[in-house]
Structure formats: structure tokens, C-alpha cells
N, C-alpha and C positions, 0 to 999 in steps of 0.2 A: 504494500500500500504506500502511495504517494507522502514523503513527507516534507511536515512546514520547517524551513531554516531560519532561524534565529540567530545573525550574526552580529558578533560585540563589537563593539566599537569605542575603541580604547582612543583616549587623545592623545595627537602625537607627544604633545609637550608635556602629559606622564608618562610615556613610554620611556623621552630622551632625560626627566627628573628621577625615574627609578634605576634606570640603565647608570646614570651617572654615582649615583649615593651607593648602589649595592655592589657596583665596578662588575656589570652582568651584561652581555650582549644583547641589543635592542628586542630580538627575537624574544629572546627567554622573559627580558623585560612584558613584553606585551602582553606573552603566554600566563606570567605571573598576572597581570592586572585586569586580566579575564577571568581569574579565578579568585577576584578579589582580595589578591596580598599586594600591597600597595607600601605597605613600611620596609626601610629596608632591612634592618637586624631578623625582622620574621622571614622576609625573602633567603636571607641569608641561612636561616634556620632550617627553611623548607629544603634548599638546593642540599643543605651538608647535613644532616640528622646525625648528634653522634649517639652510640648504646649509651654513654653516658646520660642521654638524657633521659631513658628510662626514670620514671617512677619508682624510690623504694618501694618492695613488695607491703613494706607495713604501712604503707601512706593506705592501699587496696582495702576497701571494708572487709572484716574477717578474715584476712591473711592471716594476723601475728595469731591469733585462737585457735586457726586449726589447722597451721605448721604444727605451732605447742604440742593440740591432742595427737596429731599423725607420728611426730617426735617421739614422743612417750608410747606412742605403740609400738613404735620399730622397736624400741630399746626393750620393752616388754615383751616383746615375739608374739603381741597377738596377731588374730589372724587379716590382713587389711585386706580389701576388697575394691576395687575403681572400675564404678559401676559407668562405663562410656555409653556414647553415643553412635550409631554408625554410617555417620558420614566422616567426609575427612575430618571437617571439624572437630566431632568427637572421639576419631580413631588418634588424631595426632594427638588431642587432651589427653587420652588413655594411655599412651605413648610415653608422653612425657613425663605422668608420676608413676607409670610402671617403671620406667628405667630408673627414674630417682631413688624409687624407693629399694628397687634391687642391689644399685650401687650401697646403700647404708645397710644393705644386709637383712632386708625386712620381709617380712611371711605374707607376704603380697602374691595376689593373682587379680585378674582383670573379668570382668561380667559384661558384654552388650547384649542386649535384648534383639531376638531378631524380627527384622522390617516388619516383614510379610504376619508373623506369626502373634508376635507380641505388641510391636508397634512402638512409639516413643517414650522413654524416659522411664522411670519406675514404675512399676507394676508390683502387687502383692506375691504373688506366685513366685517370682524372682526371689521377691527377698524372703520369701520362707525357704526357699529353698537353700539361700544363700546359708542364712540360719541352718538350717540341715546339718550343713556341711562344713561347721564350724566358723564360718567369718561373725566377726566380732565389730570390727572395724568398716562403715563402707563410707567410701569416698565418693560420690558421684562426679562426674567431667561435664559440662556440657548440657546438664541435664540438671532437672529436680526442684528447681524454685515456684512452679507451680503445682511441688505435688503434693498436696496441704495432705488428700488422705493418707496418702502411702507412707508418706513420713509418718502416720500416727499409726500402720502396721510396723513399721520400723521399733518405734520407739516400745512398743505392746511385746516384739520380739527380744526385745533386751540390747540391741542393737545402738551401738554408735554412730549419728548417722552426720556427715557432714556433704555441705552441698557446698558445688561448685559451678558459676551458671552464667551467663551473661543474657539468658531470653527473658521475655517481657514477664514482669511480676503481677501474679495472681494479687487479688485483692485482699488477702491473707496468706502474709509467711509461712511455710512451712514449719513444723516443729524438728530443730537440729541443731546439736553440739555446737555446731556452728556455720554460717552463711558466707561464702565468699562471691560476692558479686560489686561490681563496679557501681551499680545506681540504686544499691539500696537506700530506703528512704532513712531520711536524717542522715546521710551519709555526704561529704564533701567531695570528692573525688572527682576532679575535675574534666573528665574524656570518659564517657561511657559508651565508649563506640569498639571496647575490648570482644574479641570471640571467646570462644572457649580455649580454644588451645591457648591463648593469650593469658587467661585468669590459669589455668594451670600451668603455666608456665611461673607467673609471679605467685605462687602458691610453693611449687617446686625453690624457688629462686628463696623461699622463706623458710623453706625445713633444710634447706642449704648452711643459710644462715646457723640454725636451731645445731645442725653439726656441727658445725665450725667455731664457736661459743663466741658469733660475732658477724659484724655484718659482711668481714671480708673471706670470703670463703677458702677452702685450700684448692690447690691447683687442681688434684683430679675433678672434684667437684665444679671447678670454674670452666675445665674443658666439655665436661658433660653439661654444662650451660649452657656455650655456647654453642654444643649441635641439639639443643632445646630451641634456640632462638630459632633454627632453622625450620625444627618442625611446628613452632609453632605462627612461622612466615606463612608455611604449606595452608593450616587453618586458616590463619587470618583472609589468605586470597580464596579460598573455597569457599568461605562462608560469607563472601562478595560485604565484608565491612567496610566503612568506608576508609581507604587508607592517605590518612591525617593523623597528628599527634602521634599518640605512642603506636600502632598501627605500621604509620611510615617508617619507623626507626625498625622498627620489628622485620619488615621485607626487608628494606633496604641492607639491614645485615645478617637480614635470615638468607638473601641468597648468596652472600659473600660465603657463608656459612656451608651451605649446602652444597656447594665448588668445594671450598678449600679443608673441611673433615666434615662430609657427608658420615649419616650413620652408616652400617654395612648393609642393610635393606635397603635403605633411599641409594647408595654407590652402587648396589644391583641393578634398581628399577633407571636408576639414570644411563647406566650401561645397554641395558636392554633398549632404551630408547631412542640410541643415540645423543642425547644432552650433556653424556659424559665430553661427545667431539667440543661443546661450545665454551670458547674462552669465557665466558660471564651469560650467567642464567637472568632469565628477565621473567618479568610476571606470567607473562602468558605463556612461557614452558610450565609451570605451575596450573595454571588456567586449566591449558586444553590439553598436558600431558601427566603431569602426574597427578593431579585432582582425579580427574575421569577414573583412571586405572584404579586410585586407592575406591571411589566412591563406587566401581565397577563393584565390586568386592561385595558391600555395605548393600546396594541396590537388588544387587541376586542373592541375598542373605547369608555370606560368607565374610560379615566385616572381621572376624577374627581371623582370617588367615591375610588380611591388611595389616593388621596389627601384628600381629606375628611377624611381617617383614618391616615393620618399625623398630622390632625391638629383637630382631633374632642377631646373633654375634658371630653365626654360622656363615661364611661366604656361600657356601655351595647349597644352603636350605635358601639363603637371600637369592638366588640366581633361579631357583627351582622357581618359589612364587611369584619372583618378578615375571619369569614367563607365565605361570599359570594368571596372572593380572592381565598380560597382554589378552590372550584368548578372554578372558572375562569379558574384558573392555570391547572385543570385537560382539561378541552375543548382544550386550548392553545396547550395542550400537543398532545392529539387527533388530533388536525389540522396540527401540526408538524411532527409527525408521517405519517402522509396520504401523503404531501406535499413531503418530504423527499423520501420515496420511488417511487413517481410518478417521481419527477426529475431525481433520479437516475437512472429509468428506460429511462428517454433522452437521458442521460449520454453515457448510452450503448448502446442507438441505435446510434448514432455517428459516422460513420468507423473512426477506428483508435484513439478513444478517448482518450484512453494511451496515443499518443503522441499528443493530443489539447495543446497550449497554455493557454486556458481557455475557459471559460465554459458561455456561456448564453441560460438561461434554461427561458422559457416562458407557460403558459396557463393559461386562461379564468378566469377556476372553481379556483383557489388558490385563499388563505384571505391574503388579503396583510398587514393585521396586524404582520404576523407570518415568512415571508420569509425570513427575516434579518437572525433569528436562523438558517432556510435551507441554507439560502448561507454561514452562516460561519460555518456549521458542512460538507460543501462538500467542501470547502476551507482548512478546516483544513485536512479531507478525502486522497482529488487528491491531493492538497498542490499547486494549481494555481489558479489563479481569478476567483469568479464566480459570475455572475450577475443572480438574481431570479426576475424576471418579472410577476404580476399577472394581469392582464389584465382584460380590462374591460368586465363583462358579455353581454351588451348589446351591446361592440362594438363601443359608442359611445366618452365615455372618454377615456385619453389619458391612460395606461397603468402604475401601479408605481413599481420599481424597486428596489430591496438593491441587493447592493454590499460588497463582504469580501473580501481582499487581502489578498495576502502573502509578508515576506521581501522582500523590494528590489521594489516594482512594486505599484506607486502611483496614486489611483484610481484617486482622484482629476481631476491631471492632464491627466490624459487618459481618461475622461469624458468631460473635457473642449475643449480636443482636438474633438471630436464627438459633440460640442454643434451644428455644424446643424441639426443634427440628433433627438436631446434633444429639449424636450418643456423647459426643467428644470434641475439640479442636485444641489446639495451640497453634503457636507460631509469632511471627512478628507482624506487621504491617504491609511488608511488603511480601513474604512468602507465610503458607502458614498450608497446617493438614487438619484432616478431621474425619471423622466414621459417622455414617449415616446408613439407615434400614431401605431398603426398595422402596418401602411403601411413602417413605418420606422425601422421594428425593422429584416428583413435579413439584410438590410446596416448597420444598426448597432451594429449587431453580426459580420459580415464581416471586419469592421474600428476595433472593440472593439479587436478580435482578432488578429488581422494582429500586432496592436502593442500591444499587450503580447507578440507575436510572438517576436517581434523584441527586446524587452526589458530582457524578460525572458530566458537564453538558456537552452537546453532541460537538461544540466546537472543541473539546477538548477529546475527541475520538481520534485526533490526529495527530501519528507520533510526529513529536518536535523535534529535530537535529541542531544540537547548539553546535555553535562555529566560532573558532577561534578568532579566524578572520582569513583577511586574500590572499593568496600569493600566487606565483606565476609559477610554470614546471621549471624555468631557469635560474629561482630563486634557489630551487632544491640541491644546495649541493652539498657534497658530503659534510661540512663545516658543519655546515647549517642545520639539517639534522642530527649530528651530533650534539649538538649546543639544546636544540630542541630536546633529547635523550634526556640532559641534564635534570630534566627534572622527572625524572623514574623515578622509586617503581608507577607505573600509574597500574588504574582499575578503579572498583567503585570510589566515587568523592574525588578520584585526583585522573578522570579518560583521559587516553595517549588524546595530545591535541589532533584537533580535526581542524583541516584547512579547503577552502573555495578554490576555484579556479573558473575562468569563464574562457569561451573560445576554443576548445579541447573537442578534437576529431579521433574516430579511431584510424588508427596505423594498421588497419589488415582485421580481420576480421575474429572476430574472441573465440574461445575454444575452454569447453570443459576442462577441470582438471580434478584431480581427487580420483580414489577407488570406485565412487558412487556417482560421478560428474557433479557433486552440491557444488564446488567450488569453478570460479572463473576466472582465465588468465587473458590478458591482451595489453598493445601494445596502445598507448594512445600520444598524441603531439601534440604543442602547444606552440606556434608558429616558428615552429623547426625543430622544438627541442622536444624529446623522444624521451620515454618512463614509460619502464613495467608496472603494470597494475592486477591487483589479486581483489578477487572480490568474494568475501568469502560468504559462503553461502547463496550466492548469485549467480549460480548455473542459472537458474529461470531466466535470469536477462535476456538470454544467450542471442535467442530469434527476434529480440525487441530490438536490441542493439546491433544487431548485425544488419539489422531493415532502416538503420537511421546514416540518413547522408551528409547529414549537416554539424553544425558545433553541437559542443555538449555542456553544460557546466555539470561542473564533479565537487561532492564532497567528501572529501579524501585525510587519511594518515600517515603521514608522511616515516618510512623508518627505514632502518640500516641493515640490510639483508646479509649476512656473513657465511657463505658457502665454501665448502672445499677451498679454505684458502683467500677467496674473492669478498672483496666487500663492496655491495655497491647499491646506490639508494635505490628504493623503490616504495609507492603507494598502496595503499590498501582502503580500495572502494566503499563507500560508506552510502555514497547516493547519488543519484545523479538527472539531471532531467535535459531535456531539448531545449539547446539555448536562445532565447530571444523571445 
């Protein structure tokens, strides 16, 4: 679908007062004052993040409480338990105080609930069973702050329960030892924009400390920190938070980190992938290669055998799983594929689908390991809410759901509003899940929509392209994008900048690329000067663009291709229409 661009418009003469005060090249100046950093000490902060600027872990509301209790378990041998999540988010959480605590020598073992079966976050079943089987101790990653009952089967088992969470807070705290979350109320903590692997990480970074009988830890411990920051970079970009504040600092040398002492699983799966070849990892090797693979795992209900390659010390067990991830990742892919064009095919039976408020898309045969990806590649598609429902085969269970939004329109709260409807939901704003009966899901497509309807207006059914602003394809030169680079990692809160162009013909004619044709390659010119361009996920173009004779204006990404050796710029299609 057609979309509206929105380009900034920066004045020259702050471009040429930032550029001079932060002694930054006029580019990156602009790029900055598009994204509203304007002072220069914060520009300077932004460009250079140091780990230093992390946050101590005891500034964190209930770090120092339940480092303390986890502390005193290790030293007592009871039994701990880290109840994860299983996406990456919560497999690198689970990751990172598994290895912590096995480093101090502690009676630790790790618990995920599986997708399909169990579904998010604590469940009673779990924890008696845990109970069973002797844990004493459970930690939860990722998970737990809205599970007011379970924590109170927890508490009834005799069970120590400590939570560790950064998703939206139920209207009553859970009952536990202790709470570590970044926006807890009455809490000051100034960036609450942490994932989980994030808060577990400064949780880790606190019983560190609690070892050490000080805030400066010993060296082994300080090295297993910093391939902690690495995995908990991994989370941070799978769980699309925004990366700003401590976030930024977190990529920024969680991939230095991830290059330079990878764990032995993550030095597999980057071998396997090729990423080992790249002098320096960048967000979207994260994005679209190791995320996929670990949430491959997590999505076909095998997140433990992810974890296990987070945390195994074996090279030759690490090389085993990293290929069985690959195969994962391909099936994943397969099912997404299938899913995706049966929805779409709903889509359009529809009357009048164009102008739907949003979308809830339901049947039987779909894996609901896999719909999250459908609904946010039809969300990002139509550019309006879409709920993916795969329902039970036999009819009997309740049906599980993921949700994608768009700005402006908060799932959360438009699920909460529908809880008679819901056996269940969580989630944040923008993504969220939920279980629902057959017989409730026309009233709840009918509730669901009605307030889109109301919240949405139909001028806002059009996704918006923000644009940093013009430039010519001769502006593009390797400098230049370099300098642009400078301000990596990007991804949510900080997009690689997007640039215009007008006047731009094709050079020959586009051609599929990819296993599956999604993707599109061609050459296009801009009054003599010549760039490759990748468009990804715009195979469809293929016949629209190839039937166009005239200019084009492009909105496009400009970055630095580094192949076998070669480095050399190239774009990445973002949008484009018939110029004039």
C-alpha cells in the first residue's frame, strides 16, 4: 500500500551551529537534529556511548534485595530455579543468570514453559511441579509481574519466588521476595525502556557484586560480564526496544562483544552463518540472523535446546545445535510463508477491506508458534491492527492469539477493554497475545474492531514514511555513508536514516533475488551516477517497475555493503512512486 512521506526539515543554520559546537560533519549534524538532539555534549553522548555509562545495578528497583536472596542461596546450595521466557528475549534472560549462577557454583537449573502447550509466563502446574522436584528458589526472566495469582501458588508452595520483568504492570503487584523491574511505581529510575535480558543482566551484574564483597568485581566475573552484555544486546534488539539510553550503550558494546569473546554457542551459530566472515556485526545481523534462529527454537516449542546453545561450553554440542537452528529456522520460515498468504487471502475476502479499521484473521490449521511474525508483517503491510488467531484443531482448547499495532493505537488497552471476551491477554501496546473460545471470537472481532474504528481515523490508515531528508545518488559516497554509520546501532527509536531522491530511472530492468524471489535487486541512475539497490521484501514490485518508463522518486537507506573483500555503497528501497 501506497505510502505518505513526511520529510524534516532541518534549518540550515542548525545544521552549520551543531556541526560546529559538536566538531561533527554537517550530515550526521542534520541526521542528529531530525531526531531531535540539538545540544551538543548529548550529540556527543549519543555518537560515543561509553559501558561506563551504564547505570549501577543498585540504582534498578529491587536489584540490591534479590542479588542479596539469590546470594545467600548459592552459598546455601538450595535449589534455584530461572523460570524464562521463550523468545530471545527470555532465552538470552535465562542465559545470563544461568551462567552466572553456575560460574558461583550454585544448584541452578532453568524452567521455560512451552509456547504451544503452556503459553506465557507462570502457570500453577509449573510451579508445583517445580516444587516436586525440589527447587526452593525460582527466579523468573522476562516474565511474572503480572502474575498476581501464581505468585500466590508460589508463595502457598513454600517457594521463594523472585521476579524479574520489564512488561506492563498489572494493577496489582504480584506477591514476591522481591521485584526487579525498571518502572515500578514509586520507583525513580530514570529509562524504562530496559528488556528482559537487560534487567537480568543488571540483576547478574548485582550478585556479581554480592561475590566480590564490592562493587568492583574480580576479573573472571568481569569477563563473564562482558559476554553478558553481548547476550543481553541479542534481547535488547529482538524485543524491538527502543535503542536510546542505556539500551544504546548495551548494542553498541554488546556487538563489540559478540566479535571479540563471543560465548561458545553464539561462536557456533555465528560460524554457521557466516557472521563469523564480518569485521564488525551490526544490528541487523542480530535482527534477521540470529534472533530468527534463537526464536526458531522458542516458536516450534524447542526454546531449551536455544538455551542450551547459550550456555553449552561444548564446541562440538555448540556446532551440532547451531545447525539443528538452521533447519528450524528454514521450517519456521515455511510455516510463515503458508500462514501469511492464507491470511491474506481473508484479508481480501473482506468487502471493503481497504477501509477495515483492523484486521482479525483466525483458523484451525495455523502453528501458533509462528503468527506473531504474520501479524506484524500484515500490520506493517495494511498499516492497522491485526490480530492472528490459530485455533484449536480439535476444537477443544481455547484458541491463542498475537497481536501487532501501529502508532497511536494501544493493544493492551483494547484487549483489556474485550476481557469478557478473553480467557487471557498480556502484552505491551504495541505487540501483545491472548486465548479466546470459538464461540467468542465474531464478538470479538466485532468489540476489537468497533474501537480501532473509533480510535484510528481512516486518515491515519496510511502508513507514514519519515524522511530524513534529500540527497542526490552523487552525494553517496563512501565518506559519506560512513559518517552517516556513525550513528549505529540503529533499530526501534534510533531507524538507519532514510533519504529522498527525485529524478531516479531504472538502469535495466529489476530481477528477483532470495531462495523464495521476496526480495528485489536493480540497478537505478540518477543523471549518470549508477547504485545498486535491494529492496527487500519487494519482489511484488517486480512487473510494476519494470512497466515504468519515466523518473522515479525513491525512498531509500543508504549503507556500506562489505563483501569478499569489496566495500562498496549501496541502497536499500524503502519506497518509491512515479515522479512528477
Amino acid at each position: 500500500m501506497s505510502k505518505r512521506w513526511r520529510i524534516a526539515n532541518s534549518e540550515p543554520q542548525s545544521i552549520a551551529e551543531l556541526q560546529r559546537a559538536a566538531g561533527i560533519p554537517a550530515i550526521v549534524a542534520q541526521l542528529l537534529l531530525s531526531r531531535g538532539i540539538e545540544n551538543p555534549d548529548e550529540a556527543r553522548l549519543f555518537l560515543h556511548p561509553k559501558l561506563n555509562g551504564l547505570r549501577e545495578p543498585a540504582d534498578l528497583p529491587g536489584a540490591t534485595r534479590a542479588a542479596e536472596i539469590i546470594f545467600s542461596a548459592v552459598q546455601s546450595q538450595r535449589k534455584i530455579t530461572i523460570y524464562g521466557d521463550y523468545d530471545a528475549d527470555g532465552m538470552t534472560s535465562t542465559a545470563i543468570l544461568l551462567r552466572c549462577l553456575r560460574l558461583l557454583g550454585a544448584n541452578v537449573d532453568f524452567y521455560v514453559p512451552n509456547r504451544i502447550d503452556e503459553g506465557y509466563s507462570l502457570n500453577a502446574d509449573a510451579l508445583q511441579k517445580l516444587a516436586d522436584q525440589g527447587t526452593e528458589v525460582v527466579v523468573t526472566v522476562d516474565c511474572g509481574v503480572a502474575s498476581v495469582a501464581e505468585a500466590e501458588v508460589a508463595k502457598e508452595l513454600g517457594l521463594t519466588l523472585i521476579i524479574t520483568d520489564h512488561h506492563q504492570l498489572a494493577e496489582t503487584l504480584p506477591t514476591a521476595a522481591a521485584i526487579v523491574h525498571p518502572d515500578l511505581p514509586d520507583s525513580d529510575y530514570p529509562f524504562a525502556g530496559l528488556c528482559g535480558a537487560a534487567v537480568a543482566f543488571k540483576l547478574a551484574w548485582a550478585i556479581c557484586q554480592c561475590a566480590s564483597d564490592g562493587k568492583k568485581v574480580t576479573d573472571r566475573l568481569r569477563t563473564f560480564l562482558l559476554q553478558a552484555v553481548g547476550l543481553a544486546a541479542i534481547g535488547t534488539v529482538c524485543d524491538v526496544v527502543p535503542l536510546l539510553d542505556e539500551n544504546r550503550i548495551l548494542v553498541r558494546h554488546g556487538l563489540n562483544a559478540l566479535k571479540a569473546q563471543p560465548t561458545v554457542g553464539l561462536e557456533a551459530l555465528m560460524r554457521s552463518t557466516k557472521l563469523s566472515d564480518k569485521k564488525r556485526l551490526e544490528c541487523e545481523d542480530i535482527g534477521f540472523t540470529i534472533g530468527p534462529r534463537l526464536n526458531a527454537a522458542g516458536r516450534m516449542g524447542q526454546a531449551e535446546i536455544a538455551i542450551e546453545l547459550l550456555t553449552t561450553e561444548s564446541a562440538q554440542r555448540a556446532d551440532t545445535i547451531a545447525q539443528y537452528l538452521d533447519e528450524l529456522n528454514l521450517q519456521r520460515q515455511s510455516l510463515e510463508r503458508s500462514i501469511t498468504r492464507a491470511a491474506t487471502k481473508q484479508i481480501k475476502a473482506i468487502d471493503g477491506y481497504e477501509n477495515a479499521p483492523a484486521f482479525v484473521l483466525a483458523d484451525h490449521d495455523w502453528h501458533a508458534g509462528v503468527i506473531g511474525i504474520v501479524a506484524g508483517r500484515l500490520a506493517d503491510k495494511y498499516h492497522r491492527p491485526v490480530v492472528v488467531i490459530a485455533g484449536d484443531p480439535l476444537g477443544v482448547k481455547p484458541g491463542s492469539g498475537s497481536a501487532r499495532s501501529v502508532p497511536g493505537f494501544n493493544l493492551h488497552e483494547a484487549f483489556a477493554t474485550c476481557t469478557d471476551l478473553l480467557e487471557s491477554h498480556g502484552g505491551h501496546a504495541a505487540a501483545a497475545g491472548l486465548k479466546i473460545k470459538d464461540q467468542n471470537l465474531d464478538a470479538f472481532r466485532a468489540a476489537f474492531c468497533q474501537i480501532a474504528a473509533e480510535q484510528i481515523p481512516a486518515s491515519a490508515r496510511i502508513a507514514e514514511l519519515l524522511i530524513d531528508g534529500e540527497a542526490s545518488l552523487q552525494m553517496l559516497t563512501r565518506q559519506t555513508v560512513e559518517q552517516i554509520e556513525s550513528l549505529a546501532p540503529f533499530g526501534h527509536g534510533n531507524s538507519r536514516p532514510v533519504l529522498c531522491a527525485s529524478e531516479v530511472r531504472l538502469s535495466g530492468p529489476p530481477k528477483r533475488m532470495g531462495a523464495t524471489g521476496r526480495h528485489l535487486s536493480m540497478m537505478l541512475d540518477q543523471h549518470g551516477v549508477k547504485i545498486r539497490a535491494v529492496a527487500f521484501g519487494g519482489g511484488d514490485w517486480e512487473d510494476e517497475l519494470a512497466n515504468i518508463d519515466g523518473p522515479l522518486a525513491i525512498a531509500f537507506r543508504p549503507v556500506i555493503n562489505r563483501w569478499q573483500g569489496r566495500v562498496t555503497v549501496e541502497i536499500h528501497l524503502d519506497d518509491w512512486h512515479v515522479d512528477g
